[in-house]
C-alpha positions as CSV (number, residue, x, y, z in Angstrom):
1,X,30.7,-54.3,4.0
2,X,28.2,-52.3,1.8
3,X,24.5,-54.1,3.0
4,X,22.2,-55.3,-0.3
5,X,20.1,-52.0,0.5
6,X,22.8,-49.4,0.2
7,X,23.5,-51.5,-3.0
8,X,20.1,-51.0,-4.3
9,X,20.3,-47.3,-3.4
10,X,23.4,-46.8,-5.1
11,X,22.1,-48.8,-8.4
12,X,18.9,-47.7,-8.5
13,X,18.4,-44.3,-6.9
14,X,19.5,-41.5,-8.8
15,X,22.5,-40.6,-7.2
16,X,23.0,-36.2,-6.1
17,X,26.1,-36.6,-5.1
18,X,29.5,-38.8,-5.9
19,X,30.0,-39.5,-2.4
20,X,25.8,-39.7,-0.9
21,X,26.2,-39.3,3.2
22,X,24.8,-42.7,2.8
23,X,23.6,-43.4,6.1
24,X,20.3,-45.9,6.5
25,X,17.7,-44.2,8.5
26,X,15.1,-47.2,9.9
27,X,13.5,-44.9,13.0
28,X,13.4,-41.5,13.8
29,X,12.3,-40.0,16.9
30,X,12.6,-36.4,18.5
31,X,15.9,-34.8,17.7
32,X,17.0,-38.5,17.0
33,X,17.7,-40.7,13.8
34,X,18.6,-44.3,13.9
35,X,20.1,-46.9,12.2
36,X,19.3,-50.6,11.5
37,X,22.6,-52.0,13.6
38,X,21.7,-49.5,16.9
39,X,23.2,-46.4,15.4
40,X,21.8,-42.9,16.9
41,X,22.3,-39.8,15.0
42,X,21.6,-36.1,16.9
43,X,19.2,-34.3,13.5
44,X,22.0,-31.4,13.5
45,X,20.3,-30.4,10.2
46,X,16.5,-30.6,11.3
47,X,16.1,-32.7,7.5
48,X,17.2,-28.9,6.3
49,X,15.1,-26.6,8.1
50,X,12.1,-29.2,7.9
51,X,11.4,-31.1,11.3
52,X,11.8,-28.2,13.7
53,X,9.8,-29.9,16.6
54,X,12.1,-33.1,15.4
55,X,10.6,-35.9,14.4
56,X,7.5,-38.4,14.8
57,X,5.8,-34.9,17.0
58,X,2.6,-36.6,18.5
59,X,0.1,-33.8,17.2
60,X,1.1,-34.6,13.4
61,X,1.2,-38.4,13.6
62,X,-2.7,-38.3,14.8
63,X,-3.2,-35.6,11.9
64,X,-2.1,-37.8,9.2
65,X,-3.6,-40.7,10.8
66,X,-7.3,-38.5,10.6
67,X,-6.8,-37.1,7.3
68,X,-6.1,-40.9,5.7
69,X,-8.8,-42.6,6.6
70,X,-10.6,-39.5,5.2
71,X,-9.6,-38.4,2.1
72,X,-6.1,-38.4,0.4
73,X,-6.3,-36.6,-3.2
74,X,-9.8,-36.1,-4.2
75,X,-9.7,-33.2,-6.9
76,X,-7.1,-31.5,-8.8
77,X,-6.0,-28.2,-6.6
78,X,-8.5,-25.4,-6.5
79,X,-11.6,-26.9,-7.9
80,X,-13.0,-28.8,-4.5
81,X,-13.3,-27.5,-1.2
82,X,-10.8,-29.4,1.1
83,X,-11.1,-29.0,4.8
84,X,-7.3,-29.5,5.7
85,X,-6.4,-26.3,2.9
86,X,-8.8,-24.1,4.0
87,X,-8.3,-24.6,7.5
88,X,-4.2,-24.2,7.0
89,X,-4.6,-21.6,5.1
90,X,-6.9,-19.5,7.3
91,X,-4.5,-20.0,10.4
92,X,-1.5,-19.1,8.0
93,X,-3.5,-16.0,7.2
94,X,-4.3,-15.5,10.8
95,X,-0.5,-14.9,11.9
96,X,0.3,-12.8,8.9
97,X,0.0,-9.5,8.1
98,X,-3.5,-7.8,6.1
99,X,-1.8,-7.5,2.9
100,X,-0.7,-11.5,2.9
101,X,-4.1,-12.8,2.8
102,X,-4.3,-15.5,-0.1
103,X,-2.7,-18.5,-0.1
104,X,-1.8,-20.6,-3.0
105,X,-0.2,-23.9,-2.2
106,X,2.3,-26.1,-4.3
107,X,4.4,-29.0,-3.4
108,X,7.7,-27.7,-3.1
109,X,9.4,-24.4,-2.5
110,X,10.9,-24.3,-5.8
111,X,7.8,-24.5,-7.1
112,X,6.7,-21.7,-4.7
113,X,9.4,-20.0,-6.2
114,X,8.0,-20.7,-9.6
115,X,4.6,-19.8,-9.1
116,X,5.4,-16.3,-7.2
117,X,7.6,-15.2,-10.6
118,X,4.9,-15.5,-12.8
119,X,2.3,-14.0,-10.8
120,X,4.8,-11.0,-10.5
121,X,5.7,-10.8,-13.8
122,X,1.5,-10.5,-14.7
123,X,0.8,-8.2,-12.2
124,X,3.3,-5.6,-13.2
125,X,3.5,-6.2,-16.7
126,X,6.8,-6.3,-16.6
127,X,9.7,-8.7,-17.6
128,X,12.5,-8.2,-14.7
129,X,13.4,-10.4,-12.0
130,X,16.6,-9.4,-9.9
131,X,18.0,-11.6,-7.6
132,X,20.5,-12.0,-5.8
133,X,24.8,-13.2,-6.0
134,X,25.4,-16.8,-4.0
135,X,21.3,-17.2,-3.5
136,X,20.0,-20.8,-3.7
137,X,15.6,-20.8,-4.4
138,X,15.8,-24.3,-6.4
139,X,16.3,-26.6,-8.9
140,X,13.6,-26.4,-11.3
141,X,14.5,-23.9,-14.3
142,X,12.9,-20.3,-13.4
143,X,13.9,-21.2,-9.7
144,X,18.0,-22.3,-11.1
145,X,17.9,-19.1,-13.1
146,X,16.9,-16.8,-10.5
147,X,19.9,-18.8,-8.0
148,X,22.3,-16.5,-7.9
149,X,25.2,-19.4,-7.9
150,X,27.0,-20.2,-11.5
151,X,28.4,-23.4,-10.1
152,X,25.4,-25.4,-9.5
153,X,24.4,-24.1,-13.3
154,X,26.9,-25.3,-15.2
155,X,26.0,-27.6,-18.1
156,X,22.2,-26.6,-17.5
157,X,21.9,-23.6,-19.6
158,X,20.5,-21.4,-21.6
159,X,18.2,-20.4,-18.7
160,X,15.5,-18.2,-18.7
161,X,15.8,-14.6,-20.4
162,X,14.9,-11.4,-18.0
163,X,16.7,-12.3,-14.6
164,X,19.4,-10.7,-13.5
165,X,21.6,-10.9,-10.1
166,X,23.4,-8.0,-7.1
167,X,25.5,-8.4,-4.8
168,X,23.6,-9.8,-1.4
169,X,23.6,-6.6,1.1
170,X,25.1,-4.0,-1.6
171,X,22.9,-1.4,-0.9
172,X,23.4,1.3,-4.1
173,X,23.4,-2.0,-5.8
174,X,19.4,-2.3,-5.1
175,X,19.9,0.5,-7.9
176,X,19.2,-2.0,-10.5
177,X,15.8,-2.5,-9.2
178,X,14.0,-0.2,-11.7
179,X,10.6,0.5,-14.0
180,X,11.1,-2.8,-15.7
181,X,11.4,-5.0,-12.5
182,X,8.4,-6.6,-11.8
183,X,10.0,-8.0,-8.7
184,X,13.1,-8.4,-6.0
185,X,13.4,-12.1,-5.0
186,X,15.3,-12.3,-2.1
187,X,16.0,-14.6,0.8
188,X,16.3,-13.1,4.6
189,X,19.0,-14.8,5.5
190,X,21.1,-16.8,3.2
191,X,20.8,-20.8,3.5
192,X,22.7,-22.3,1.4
193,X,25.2,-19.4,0.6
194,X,26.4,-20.2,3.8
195,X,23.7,-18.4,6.6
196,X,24.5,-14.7,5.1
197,X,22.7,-12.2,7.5
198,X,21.6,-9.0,6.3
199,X,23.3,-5.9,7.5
200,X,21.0,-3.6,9.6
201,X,18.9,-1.7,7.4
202,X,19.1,-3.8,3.7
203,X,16.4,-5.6,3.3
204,X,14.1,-2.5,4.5
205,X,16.5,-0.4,1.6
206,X,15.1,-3.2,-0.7
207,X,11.5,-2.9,0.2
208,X,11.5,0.8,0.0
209,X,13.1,0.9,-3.4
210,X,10.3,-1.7,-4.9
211,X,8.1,0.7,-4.0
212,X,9.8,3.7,-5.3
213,X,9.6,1.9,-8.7
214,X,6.7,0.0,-8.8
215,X,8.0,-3.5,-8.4
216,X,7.1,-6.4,-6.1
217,X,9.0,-7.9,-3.3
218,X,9.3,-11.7,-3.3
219,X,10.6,-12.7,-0.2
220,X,11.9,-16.7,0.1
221,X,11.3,-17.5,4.0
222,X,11.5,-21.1,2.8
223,X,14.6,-21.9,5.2
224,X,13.8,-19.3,7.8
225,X,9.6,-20.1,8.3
226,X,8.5,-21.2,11.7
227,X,10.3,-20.5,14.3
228,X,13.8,-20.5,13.0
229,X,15.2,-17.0,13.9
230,X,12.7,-16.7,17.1
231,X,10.2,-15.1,15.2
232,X,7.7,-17.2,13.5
233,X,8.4,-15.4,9.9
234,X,12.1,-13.7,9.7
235,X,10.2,-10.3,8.5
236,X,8.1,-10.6,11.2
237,X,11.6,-9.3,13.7
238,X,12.5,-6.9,10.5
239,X,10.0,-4.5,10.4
240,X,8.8,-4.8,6.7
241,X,6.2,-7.2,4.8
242,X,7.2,-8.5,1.6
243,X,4.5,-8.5,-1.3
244,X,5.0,-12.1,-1.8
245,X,5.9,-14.1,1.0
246,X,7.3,-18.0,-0.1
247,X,7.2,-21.4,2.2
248,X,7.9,-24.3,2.1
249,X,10.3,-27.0,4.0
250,X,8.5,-27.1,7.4
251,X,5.7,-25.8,6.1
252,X,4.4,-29.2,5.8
253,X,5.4,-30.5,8.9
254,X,7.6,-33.3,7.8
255,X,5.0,-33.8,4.5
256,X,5.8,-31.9,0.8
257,X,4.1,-28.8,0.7
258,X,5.2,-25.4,-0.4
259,X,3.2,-22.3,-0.9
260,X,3.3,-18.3,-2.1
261,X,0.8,-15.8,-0.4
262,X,0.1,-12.4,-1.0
263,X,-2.8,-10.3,-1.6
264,X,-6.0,-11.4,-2.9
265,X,-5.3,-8.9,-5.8
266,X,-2.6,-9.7,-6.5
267,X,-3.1,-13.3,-6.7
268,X,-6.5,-12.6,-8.6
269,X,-3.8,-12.1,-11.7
270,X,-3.8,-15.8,-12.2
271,X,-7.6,-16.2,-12.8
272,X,-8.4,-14.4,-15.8
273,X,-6.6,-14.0,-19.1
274,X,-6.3,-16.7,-19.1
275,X,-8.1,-18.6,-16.7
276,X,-6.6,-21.3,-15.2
277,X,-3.5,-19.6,-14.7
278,X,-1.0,-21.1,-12.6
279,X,-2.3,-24.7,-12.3
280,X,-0.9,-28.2,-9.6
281,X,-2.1,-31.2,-9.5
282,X,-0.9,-32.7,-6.1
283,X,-0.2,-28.9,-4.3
284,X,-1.7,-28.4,-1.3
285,X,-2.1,-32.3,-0.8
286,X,-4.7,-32.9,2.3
287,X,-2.4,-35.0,4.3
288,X,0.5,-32.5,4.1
289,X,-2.1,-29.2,4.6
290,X,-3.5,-31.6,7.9
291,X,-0.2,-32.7,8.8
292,X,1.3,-29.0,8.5
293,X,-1.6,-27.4,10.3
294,X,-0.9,-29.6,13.4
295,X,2.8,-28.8,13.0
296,X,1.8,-25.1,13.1
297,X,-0.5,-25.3,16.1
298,X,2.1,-27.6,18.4
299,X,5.2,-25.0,17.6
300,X,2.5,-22.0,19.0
301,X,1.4,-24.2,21.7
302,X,4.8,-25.1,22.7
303,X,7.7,-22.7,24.2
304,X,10.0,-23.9,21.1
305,X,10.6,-20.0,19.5
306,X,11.2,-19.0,22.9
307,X,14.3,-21.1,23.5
308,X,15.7,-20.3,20.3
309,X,17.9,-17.6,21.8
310,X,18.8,-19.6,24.9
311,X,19.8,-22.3,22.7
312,X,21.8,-19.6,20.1
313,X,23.4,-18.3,23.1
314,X,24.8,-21.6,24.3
315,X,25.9,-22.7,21.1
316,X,28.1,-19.7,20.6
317,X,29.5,-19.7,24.0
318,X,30.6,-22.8,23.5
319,X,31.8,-23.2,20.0
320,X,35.2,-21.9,20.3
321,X,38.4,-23.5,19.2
322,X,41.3,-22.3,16.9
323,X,39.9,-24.3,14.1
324,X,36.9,-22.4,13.4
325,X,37.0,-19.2,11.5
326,X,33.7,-17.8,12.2
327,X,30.2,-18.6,12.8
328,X,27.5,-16.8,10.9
329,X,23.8,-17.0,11.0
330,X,20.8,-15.6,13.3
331,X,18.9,-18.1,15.7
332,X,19.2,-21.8,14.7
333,X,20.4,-21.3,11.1
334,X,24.5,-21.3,11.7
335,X,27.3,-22.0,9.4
336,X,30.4,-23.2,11.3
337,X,33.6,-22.0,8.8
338,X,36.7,-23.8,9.0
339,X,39.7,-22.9,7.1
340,X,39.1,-24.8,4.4
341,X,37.2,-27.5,2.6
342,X,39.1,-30.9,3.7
343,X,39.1,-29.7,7.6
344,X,34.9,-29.4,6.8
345,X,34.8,-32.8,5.2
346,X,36.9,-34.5,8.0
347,X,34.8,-32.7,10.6
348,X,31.5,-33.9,9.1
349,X,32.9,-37.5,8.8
350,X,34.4,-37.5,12.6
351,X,31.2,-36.3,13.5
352,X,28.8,-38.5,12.2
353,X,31.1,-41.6,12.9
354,X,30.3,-40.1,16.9
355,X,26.3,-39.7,16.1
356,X,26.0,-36.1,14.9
357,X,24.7,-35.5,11.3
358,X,25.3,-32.2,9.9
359,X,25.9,-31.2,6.0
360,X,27.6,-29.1,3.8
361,X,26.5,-26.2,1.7
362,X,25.8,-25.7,-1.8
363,X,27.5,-22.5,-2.0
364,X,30.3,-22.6,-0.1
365,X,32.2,-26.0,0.4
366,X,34.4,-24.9,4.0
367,X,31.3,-24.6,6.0
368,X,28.9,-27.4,7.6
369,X,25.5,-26.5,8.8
370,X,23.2,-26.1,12.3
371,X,20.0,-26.0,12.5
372,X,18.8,-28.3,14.7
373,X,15.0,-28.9,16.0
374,X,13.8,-25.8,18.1
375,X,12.5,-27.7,21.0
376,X,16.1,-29.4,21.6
377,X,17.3,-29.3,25.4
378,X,20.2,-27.3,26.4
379,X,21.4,-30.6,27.6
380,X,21.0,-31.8,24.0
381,X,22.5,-28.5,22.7
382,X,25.4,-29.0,25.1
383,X,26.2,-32.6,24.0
384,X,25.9,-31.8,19.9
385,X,28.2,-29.2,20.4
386,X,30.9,-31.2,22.4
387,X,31.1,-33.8,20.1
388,X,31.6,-30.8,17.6
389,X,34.3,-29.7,19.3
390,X,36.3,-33.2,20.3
391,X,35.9,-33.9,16.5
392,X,37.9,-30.6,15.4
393,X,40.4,-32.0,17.9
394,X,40.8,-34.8,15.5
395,X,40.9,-32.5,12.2
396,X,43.8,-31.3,10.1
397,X,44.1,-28.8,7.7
C-alpha cells in the first residue's frame, strides 16, 4: 500500500516521469541510501555523478555546519566579497591550467551551460554554436537547444536560432566548425547518450580546428569533474585545455552549484557593454562554495582517483553474462547495454527490489547506468555487481 507521503509526492510534486523510481530516501550514509521500513539501497548512480565520496562525507557536514552559523546569502553574486567563493575558486584555479583562471559560479550546470554560450558568442562576435548528435547539457532553453537529442525536445520548440549539431566522434564532420562559430560545445565523454567515449584523437581534432578558425571550445565536464575518469578533470588525461571549461553536479559537493571558467579575458566580455552582463542571484551560494571546497580537499586528501581503475577493472572482469551486449564508458561512468529496453527495465526493477539503485538514460532507453562513489570498496564493488548479475538471471527479453 502507497504510504500518505508517496501520495503527497505524487499529487503535489511535479511529476518527471509517468512511472518516478519512487523510492523514499529517510538516511543516507557512505555509498548507502535508506528507507523508512529498513530498506538499504547500494548509490549505483552516485545521485548522477554528484556524491562521489558518497554521502554524509564528514569534512562537508562540518563545512556546512561553519558556513550557517556564518552567513548564508548576504549579497546578490559578484558585488560582496564572500570567503567560501573566493577561497573555492582560488583552489579550483590552483588545479587547473594558466589559461582557466576566472571563475564564474551559477547554480546549476545548465545554467553553466548558459552562461558559457553567451560569453562565447560576445567574445567572438559571432552567432554559431555547434554541438553535438545524442548530447544532453540541460533543460533550460539555450542549454535544450544546444542538446543534441530531438526526443527530449519535442513539443518545446522553436528553440533558439544559430545552433547547429555533428555527429559525436565524426572527425571531417568538425568541418562545420568555421568563421562564424563562436564556439564547439562538447562533452568528453557522453552521459546521458549512454557513456560515448571519444575515439583516440577527436576531441584534440576539435580543439585544433577552433583554433584554426577562430572559435572557442566549450567543454561540459559537468558529469566527468572530480575524479570520475581517474583524472581530476577528463582533459586533464587528454592532452588539450578547453577555452571554457563547465562544472557542475559534484562540484558542490552534494549542495547546487555550477560554474564556467576561462580566462580572465575572456570572461572580462561580460563586464562592459553592457555592464552587468551575465547576472545570478543565488550562484555561487556560500554554503554550497564551503560545502564544495571541503568536497574538493577530502577527494585530494583521500586515495579515491586512485582506485578508480582498480575498481573499473573489477567491474569489467566481472560483468559478463550473455545478456549484456556491451559495456561502454571510461573509469566510473559505464553504461551496461542489454538487448533491448524491457530486459533494462526488468533489470533495474530486480535490482532495486535486491538494494541496488541504478537508472536509465535519457538518450538511449536499453542501457542503465554506473557510477558509483569513487571511494567504494572492492568488496562493495564486488557485491553491486553480483546482485547485477543474479538479477539478469531473472530477466527476459
Amino acid at each position: 500500500m502507497e504510504s500518505a507521503l508517496a501520495g503527497q509526492f505524487r499529487q503535489h510534486i511535479a511529476q518527471t516521469s509517468p512511472q518516478p523510481i519512487g523510492i523514499e530516501v529517510v538516511r543516507a550514509a557512505g555509498i548507502y541510501l535508506y528507507g523508512p521500513e529498513g530498506q538499504r539501497w547500494i548509490d549505483f548512480i552516485s545521485g548522477i555523478c554528484v556524491n562521489n565520496l558518497g554521502h554524509g562525507h564528514p569534512a562537508v557536514l562540518a563545512a556546512i555546519r561553519q558556513q550557517s552559523e556564518a552567513y548564508l546569502h548576504p549579497l546578490v553574486y559578484g558585488e560582496g566579497i564572500m570567503a567560501p567563493q573566493v577561497q573555492y575558486a582560488v583552489r579550483l584555479c590552483e588545479l587547473l591550467d594558466e589559461r582557466l583562471q576566472t571563475v564564474y559560479f551559477v547554480n546549476s550546470g545548465a545554467e553553466a551551460v548558459e552562461g558559457a554560450m553567451k560569453v562565447a558568442r560576445k567574445y567572438t562576435g559571432r552567432p554559431g554554436i555547434v554541438a553535438c548528435h545524442q548530447s544532453y547539457h540541460g533543460s533550460t532553453y539555450g542549454a535544450l537547444t544546444a542538446t543534441g537529442n530531438d526526443w527530449m525536445k519535442a513539443g518545446y520548440g522553436p528553440f533558439l536560432p544559430g545552433i547547429t549539431h555533428i555527429p559525436f566522434n565524426d572527425f571531417e564532420a568538425l568541418q562545420a566548425i568555421d568563421e562564424q562559430t563562436a564556439a564547439f560545445l562538447v562533452e568528453p565523454i557522453q552521459g546521458a547518450g549512454g557513456m560515448v567515449v571519444p575515439q583516440p584523437g577527436y576531441l584534440q581534432a576539435a580543439h585544433r580546428r577552433c583554433q584554426e578558425v577562430g572559435a572557442l571550445m566549450i567543454l561540459d565536464e559537468i558529469q566527468t569533474g572530480f575524479g570520475r575518469t581517474g583524472h581530476l578533470f577528463a582533459h586533464q588525461g587528454m592532452g588539450f585545455v578547453p577555452d571554457i571549461l563547465l562544472l557542475a553536479k559534484a562540484l558542490g559537493g552534494g549542495l547546487p552549484l555550477g560554474a564556467f571558467i576561462s580566462s580572465r579575458e575572456i570572461m572580462s566580455v561580460i563586464q562592459r557593454n553592457p555592464p552587468l552582463g551575465h547576472l545570478t542571484t543565488y550562484g555561487g551560494h556560500p554554503l554550497s562554495c564551503a560545502a564544495g571546497l571541503a568536497f574538493l580537499n577530502a577527494l585530494l586528501d583521500s586515495r579515491a582517483m586512485e582506485q578508480v581503475q582498480p575498481l573499473e577493472d573489477l567491474m569489467l572482469s566481472l560483468l559478463k553474462h550473455p545478456g549484456i551486449v556491451e559495456l561502454r564508458g571510461m573509469g566510473l561512468m559505464y553504461a551496461l547495454l542489454l538487448k533491448n529496453a524491457s530486459r533494462a527495465e526488468q533489470l533495474r526493477k530486480a535490482a532495486l527490489q535486491r538494494g541496488l539503485l541504478t537508472i536509465g538514460f535519457l538518450g538511449i532507453d536499453n542501457g542503465l547506468r554506473i557510477s558509483p562513489p569513487l571511494n567504494m570498496s572492492l568488496a562493495e564493488m564486488n557485491q553491486a555487481c553480483q546482485i547485477l548479475l543474479e538479477c539478469l538471471d531473472m530477466t527476459e527479453g
